[in-house]
C-alpha positions as CSV (number, residue, x, y, z in Angstrom):
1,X,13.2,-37.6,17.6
2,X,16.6,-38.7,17.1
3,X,19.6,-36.8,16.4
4,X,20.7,-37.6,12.5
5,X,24.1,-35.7,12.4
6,X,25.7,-32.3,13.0
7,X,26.6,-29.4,10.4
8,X,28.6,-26.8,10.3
9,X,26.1,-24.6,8.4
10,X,22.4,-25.2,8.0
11,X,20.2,-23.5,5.1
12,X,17.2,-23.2,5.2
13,X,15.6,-23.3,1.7
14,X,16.5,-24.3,-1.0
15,X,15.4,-21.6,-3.6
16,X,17.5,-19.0,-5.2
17,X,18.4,-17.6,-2.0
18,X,19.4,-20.7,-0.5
19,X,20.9,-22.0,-3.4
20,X,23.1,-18.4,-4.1
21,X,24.5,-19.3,0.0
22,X,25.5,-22.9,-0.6
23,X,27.5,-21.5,-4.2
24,X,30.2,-19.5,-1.6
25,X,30.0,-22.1,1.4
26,X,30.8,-24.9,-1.4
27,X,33.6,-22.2,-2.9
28,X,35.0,-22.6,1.2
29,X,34.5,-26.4,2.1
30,X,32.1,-25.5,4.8
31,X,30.0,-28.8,6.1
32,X,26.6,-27.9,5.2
33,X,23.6,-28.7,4.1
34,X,20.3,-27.0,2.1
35,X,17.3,-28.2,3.5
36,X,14.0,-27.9,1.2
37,X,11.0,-28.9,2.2
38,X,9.4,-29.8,-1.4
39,X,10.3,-32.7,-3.3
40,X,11.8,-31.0,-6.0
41,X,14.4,-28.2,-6.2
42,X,12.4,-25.2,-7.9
43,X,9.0,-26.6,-6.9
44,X,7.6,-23.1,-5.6
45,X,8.3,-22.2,-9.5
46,X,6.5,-24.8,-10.9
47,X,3.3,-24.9,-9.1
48,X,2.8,-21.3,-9.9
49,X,0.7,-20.2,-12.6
50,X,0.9,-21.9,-15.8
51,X,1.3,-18.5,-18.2
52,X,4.0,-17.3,-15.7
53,X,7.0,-15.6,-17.2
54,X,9.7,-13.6,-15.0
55,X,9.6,-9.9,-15.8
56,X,13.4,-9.9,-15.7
57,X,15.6,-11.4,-18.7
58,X,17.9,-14.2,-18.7
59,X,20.6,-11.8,-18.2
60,X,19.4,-10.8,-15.3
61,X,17.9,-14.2,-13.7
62,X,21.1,-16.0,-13.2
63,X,22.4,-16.9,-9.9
64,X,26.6,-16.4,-8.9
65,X,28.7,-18.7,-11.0
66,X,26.0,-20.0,-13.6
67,X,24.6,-17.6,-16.5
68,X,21.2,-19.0,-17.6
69,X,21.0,-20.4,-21.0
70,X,19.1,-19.3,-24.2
71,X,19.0,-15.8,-25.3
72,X,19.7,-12.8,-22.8
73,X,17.1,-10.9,-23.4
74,X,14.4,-12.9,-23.3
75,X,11.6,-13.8,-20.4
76,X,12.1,-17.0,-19.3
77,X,9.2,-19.1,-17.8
78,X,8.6,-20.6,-14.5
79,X,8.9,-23.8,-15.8
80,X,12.6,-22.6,-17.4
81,X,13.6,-21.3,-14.0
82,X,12.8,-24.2,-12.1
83,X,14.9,-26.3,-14.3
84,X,17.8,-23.9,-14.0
85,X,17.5,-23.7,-10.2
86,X,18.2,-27.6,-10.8
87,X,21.0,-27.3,-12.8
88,X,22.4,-24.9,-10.8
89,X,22.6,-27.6,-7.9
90,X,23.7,-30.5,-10.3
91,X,26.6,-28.2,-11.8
92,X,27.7,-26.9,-8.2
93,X,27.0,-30.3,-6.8
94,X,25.2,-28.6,-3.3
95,X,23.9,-30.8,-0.6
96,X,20.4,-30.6,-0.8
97,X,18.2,-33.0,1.4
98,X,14.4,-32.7,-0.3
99,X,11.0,-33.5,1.4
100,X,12.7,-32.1,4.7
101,X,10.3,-29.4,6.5
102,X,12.1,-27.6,9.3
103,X,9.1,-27.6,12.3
104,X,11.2,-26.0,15.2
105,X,14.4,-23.9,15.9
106,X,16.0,-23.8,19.0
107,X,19.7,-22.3,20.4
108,X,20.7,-24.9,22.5
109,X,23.2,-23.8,26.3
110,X,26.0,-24.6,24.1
111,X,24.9,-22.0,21.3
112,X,24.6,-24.7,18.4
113,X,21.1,-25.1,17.0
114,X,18.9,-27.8,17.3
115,X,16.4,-27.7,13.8
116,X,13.4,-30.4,14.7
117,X,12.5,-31.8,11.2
118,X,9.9,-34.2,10.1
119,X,12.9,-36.9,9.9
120,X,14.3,-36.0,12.8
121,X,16.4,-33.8,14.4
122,X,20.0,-31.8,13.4
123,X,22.9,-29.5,14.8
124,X,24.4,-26.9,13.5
125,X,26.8,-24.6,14.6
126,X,25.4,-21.8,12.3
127,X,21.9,-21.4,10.6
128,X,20.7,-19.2,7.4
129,X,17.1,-18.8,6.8
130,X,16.8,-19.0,3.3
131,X,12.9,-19.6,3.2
132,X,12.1,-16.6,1.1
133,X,9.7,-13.7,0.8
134,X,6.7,-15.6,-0.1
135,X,5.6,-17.4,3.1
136,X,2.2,-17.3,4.0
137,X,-0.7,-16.4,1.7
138,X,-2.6,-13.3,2.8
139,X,-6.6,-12.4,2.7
140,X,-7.7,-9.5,4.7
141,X,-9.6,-10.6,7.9
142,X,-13.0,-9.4,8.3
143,X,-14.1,-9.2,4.5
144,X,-15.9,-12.0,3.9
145,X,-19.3,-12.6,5.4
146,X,-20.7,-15.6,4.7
147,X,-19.7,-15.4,1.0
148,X,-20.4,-18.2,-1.3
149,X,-18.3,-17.2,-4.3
150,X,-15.7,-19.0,-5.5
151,X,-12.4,-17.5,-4.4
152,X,-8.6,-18.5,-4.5
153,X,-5.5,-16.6,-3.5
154,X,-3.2,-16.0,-7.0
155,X,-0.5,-18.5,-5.2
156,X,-3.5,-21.2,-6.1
157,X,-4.3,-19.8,-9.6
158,X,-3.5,-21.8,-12.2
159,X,-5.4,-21.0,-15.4
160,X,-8.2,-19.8,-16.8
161,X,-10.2,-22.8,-17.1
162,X,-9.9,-23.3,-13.6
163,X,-11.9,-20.2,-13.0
164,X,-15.7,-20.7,-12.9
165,X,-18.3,-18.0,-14.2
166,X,-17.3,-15.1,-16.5
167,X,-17.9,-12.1,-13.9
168,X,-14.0,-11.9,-12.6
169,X,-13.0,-9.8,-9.9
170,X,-8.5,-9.7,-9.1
171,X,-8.2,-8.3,-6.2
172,X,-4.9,-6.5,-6.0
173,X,-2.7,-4.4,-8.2
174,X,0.8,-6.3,-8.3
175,X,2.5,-7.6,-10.7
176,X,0.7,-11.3,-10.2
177,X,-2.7,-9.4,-10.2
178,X,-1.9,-7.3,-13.4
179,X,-0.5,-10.4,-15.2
180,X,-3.8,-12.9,-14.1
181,X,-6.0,-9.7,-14.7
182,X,-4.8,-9.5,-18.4
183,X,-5.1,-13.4,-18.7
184,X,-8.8,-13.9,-17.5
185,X,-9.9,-11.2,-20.0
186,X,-9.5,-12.3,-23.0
187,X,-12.4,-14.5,-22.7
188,X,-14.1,-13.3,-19.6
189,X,-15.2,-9.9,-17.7
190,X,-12.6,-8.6,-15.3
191,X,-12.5,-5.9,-12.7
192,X,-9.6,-5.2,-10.5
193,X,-9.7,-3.6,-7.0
194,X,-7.2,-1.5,-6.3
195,X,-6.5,0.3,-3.2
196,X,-3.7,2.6,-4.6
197,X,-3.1,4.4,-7.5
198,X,-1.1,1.9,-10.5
199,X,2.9,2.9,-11.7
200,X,3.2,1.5,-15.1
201,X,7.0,0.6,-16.2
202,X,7.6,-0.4,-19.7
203,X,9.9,-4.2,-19.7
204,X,11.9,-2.5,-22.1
205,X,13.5,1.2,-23.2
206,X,14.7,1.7,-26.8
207,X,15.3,-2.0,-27.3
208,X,17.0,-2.8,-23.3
209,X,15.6,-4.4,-20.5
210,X,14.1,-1.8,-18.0
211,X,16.3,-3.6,-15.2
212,X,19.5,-2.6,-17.4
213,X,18.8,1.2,-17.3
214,X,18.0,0.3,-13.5
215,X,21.5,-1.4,-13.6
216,X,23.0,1.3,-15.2
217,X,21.1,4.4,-12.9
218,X,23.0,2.7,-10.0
219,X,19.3,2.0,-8.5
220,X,19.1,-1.6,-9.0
221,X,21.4,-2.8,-6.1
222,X,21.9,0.6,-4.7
223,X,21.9,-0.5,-0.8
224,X,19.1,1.3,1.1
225,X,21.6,3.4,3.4
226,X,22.5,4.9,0.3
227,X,21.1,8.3,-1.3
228,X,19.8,6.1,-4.3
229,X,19.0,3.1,-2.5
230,X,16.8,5.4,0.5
231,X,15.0,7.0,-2.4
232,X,13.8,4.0,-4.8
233,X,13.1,2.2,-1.2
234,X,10.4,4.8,-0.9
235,X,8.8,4.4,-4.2
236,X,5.3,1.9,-4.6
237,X,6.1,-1.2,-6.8
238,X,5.5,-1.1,-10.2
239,X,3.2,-2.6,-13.1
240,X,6.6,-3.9,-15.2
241,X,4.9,-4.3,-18.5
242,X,1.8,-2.1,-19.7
243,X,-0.8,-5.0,-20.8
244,X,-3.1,-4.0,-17.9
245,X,-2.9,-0.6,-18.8
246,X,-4.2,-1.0,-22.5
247,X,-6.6,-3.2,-21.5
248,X,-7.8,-1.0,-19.5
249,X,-7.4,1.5,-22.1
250,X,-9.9,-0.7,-24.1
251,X,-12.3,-1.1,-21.4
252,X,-11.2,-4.5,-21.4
253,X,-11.2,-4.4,-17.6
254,X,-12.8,-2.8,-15.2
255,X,-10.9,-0.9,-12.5
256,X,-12.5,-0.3,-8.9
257,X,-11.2,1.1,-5.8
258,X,-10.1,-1.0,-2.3
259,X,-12.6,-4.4,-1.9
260,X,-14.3,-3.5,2.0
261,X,-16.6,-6.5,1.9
262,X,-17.9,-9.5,-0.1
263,X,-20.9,-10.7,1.7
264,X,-22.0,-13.8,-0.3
265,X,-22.0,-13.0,-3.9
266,X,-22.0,-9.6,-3.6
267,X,-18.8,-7.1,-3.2
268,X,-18.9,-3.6,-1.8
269,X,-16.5,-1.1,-2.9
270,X,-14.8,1.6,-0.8
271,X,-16.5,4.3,-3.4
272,X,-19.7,2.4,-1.6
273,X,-20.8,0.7,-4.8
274,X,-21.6,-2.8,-5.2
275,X,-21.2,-5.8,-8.0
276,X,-21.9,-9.0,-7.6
277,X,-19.0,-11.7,-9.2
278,X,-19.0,-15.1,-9.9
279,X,-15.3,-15.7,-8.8
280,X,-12.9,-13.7,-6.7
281,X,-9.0,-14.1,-7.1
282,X,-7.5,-12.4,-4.2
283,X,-4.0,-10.8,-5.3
284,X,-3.1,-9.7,-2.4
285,X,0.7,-11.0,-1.8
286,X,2.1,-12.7,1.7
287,X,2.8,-12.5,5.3
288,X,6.0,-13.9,7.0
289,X,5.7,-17.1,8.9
290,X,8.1,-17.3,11.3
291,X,6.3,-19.2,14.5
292,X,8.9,-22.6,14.0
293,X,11.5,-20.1,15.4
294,X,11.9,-20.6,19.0
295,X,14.6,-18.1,20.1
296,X,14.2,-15.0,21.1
297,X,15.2,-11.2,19.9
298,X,15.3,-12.9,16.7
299,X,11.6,-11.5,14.9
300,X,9.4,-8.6,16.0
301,X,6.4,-8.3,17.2
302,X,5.1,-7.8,13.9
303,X,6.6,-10.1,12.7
304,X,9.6,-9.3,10.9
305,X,13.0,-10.7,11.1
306,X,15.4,-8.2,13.4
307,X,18.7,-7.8,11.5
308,X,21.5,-5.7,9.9
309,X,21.8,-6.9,6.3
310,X,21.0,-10.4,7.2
311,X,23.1,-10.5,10.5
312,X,20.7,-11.2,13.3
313,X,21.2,-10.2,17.1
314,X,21.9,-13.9,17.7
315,X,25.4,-15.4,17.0
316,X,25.3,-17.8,14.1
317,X,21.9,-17.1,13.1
318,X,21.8,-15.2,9.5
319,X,18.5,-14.2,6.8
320,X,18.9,-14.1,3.1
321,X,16.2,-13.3,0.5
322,X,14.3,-10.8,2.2
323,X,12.8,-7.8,0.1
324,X,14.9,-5.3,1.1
325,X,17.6,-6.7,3.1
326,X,19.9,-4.0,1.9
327,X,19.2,-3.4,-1.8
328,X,16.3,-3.8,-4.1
329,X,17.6,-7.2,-6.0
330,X,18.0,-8.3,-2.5
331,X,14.5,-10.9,-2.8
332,X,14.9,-11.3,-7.1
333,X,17.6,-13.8,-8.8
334,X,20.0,-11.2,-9.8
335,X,20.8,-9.5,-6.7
336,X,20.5,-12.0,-3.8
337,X,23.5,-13.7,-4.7
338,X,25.2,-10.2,-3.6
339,X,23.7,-10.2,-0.5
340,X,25.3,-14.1,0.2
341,X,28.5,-12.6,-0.4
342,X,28.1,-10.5,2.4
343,X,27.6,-13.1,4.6
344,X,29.6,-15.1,4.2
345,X,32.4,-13.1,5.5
346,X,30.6,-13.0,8.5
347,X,29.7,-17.3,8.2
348,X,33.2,-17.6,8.0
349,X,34.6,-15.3,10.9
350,X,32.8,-17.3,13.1
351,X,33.4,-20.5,12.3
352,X,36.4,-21.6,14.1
353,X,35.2,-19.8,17.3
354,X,34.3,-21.6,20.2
């Protein structure tokens, strides 16, 4: 592979996170350069589920520098978001290069980086890894034996009418599990396996967005060496919204506990009962994919990224987006572009050194 030209800064990822870094490094002049591997800016959005609405308002779904338009309090769609993420890059003019899929990254003797790419190779002085929380789709290993029902992960759930039979089991008690859960039900009979007790948080409280009283509390980008931050860090994710709950109120669905095998068409239950389903959707979030990193003290041996607020070990080499890299809006729209300030104070104190 040839070399196609040097950078000051490299991004990779060109989602919010991504997108949030580029706003300061344009606000400096820094040479740089967003590289996203889809074709489109705010293609993760679009190829999610087609009833997919954000559980945060437009007032809080805005990135630095560019408040989302339409009314603040409403939910906007996936579809809505996508198109902003793209207007965000139009308006800010960033340099994003599309279809470009980072395979390798290496710290050369010199301490650039060399990023191998499907259209060749680049050099950077500094890289941020803006690839997001979302990486890898997860199914437990060492459920299914020999199972012949349909099943999808929710990152490949689309619609109902994608969904064959009307025995449904979600597996998984997020917010993408509640949401599908409540979807499929209205014409078809859902259970969902949980494996932990459900928090139900209402969107809004007397006539406010739920993330403005978080706002307000000091809870919502609290950082998580702080008294606030440390304790909402210890606190399971919530339901926001309280369909689910009514419906299953209403015995509209079915709730079971954890899912410990589905062998063929049949699923046993950790309260040792059994059901047999027609389709499975498993809900049950993402890994991190890291393996295209080739340097070392960089991610653990679980696989984590190693780093202080973003700040690797490693000169030059940053994170951004991560759930939890020092506050709770540190992986949603509204906070991570908090987080990019941060770095860049550090992008920039190391950019003229040799």
């Amino acid at each position: 592979m040839r070399t196609i030209i040097n950078y000051e800064v490299a991004i990779i990822g060109g989602g919010q996170a991504g997108l949030a870094m580029g706003y300061y490094l344009k606000k400096e002049n820094a040479s740089f350069v967003i590289l996203e591997k889809s074709g489109e800016v705010g293609d993760s959005w679009r190829i999610r589920y087609h009833s997919l609405v954000l559980f945060t308002p437009r007032r809080y779904s805005s990135l630095p520098g560019l408040q989302m338009g339409g009314t603040s309090k409403e939910l906007p769609s996936k579809d809505e978001m996508a198109d902003y993420l793209n207007d965000y890059v139009r308006h800010f003019d960033l340099p994003v290069m599309l279809n470009i899929n980072v395979i390798k990254l290496n710290k050369q003797s010199d301490g650039a980086f060399l990023l191998e790419t499907n259209s060749g190779n680049m050099i950077a002085k500094q890289v941020i890894i803006a690839t997001g929380a979302f990486q890898k789709p997860y199914i437990p290993l060492g459920i299914n034996k020999g199972a012949n029902t349909f099943q999808l992960h929710s990152s490949e759930y689309h619609s109902p009418d994608k969904v064959p039979g009307s025995e449904i089991l979600v597996v998984g008690g997020g917010n993408s599990g509640a949401q599908i859960a409540v979807e499929l039900a209205k014409d078809k009979s859902v259970t969902i396996a949980v494996s932990h007790s459900m928090k139900f948080l209402p969107l809004t409280i007397l006539g406010r967005s739920i993330f403005y009283w978080l706002d307000k509390l000091g809870l919502l980008f609290a950082g998580k060496d702080t008294v606030k931050g440390g304790w909402f860090q210890k606190q399971k994710d919530p339901i926001f919204g309280k369909e689910l709950k009514k419906y299953i109120k209403i015995k509209k669905i079915d709730v079971k506990p954890k899912v410990l095998r589905v062998n063929d068409i049949e699923v046993l239950f950790e309260d040792q009962t059994r059901r047999k389903f027609d389709s499975i959707i498993w809900s049950t979030g993402f890994v991190p994919s890291y393996d295209w990193i080739n340097i070392n003290g960089v991610i653990s041996n679980e696989g984590k990224p190693i780093h202080k607020r973003g700040i690797t070990e490693v000169r030059g080499l940053y994170f951004i987006g991560l759930p939890w890299q020092y506050q709770r809006g540190s992986a949603l729209i509204c906070g991570v572009g908090l987080d990019a300030e941060y770095l860049l104070s550090a992008i920039l104190s190391n950019r003229f050194q040799k």
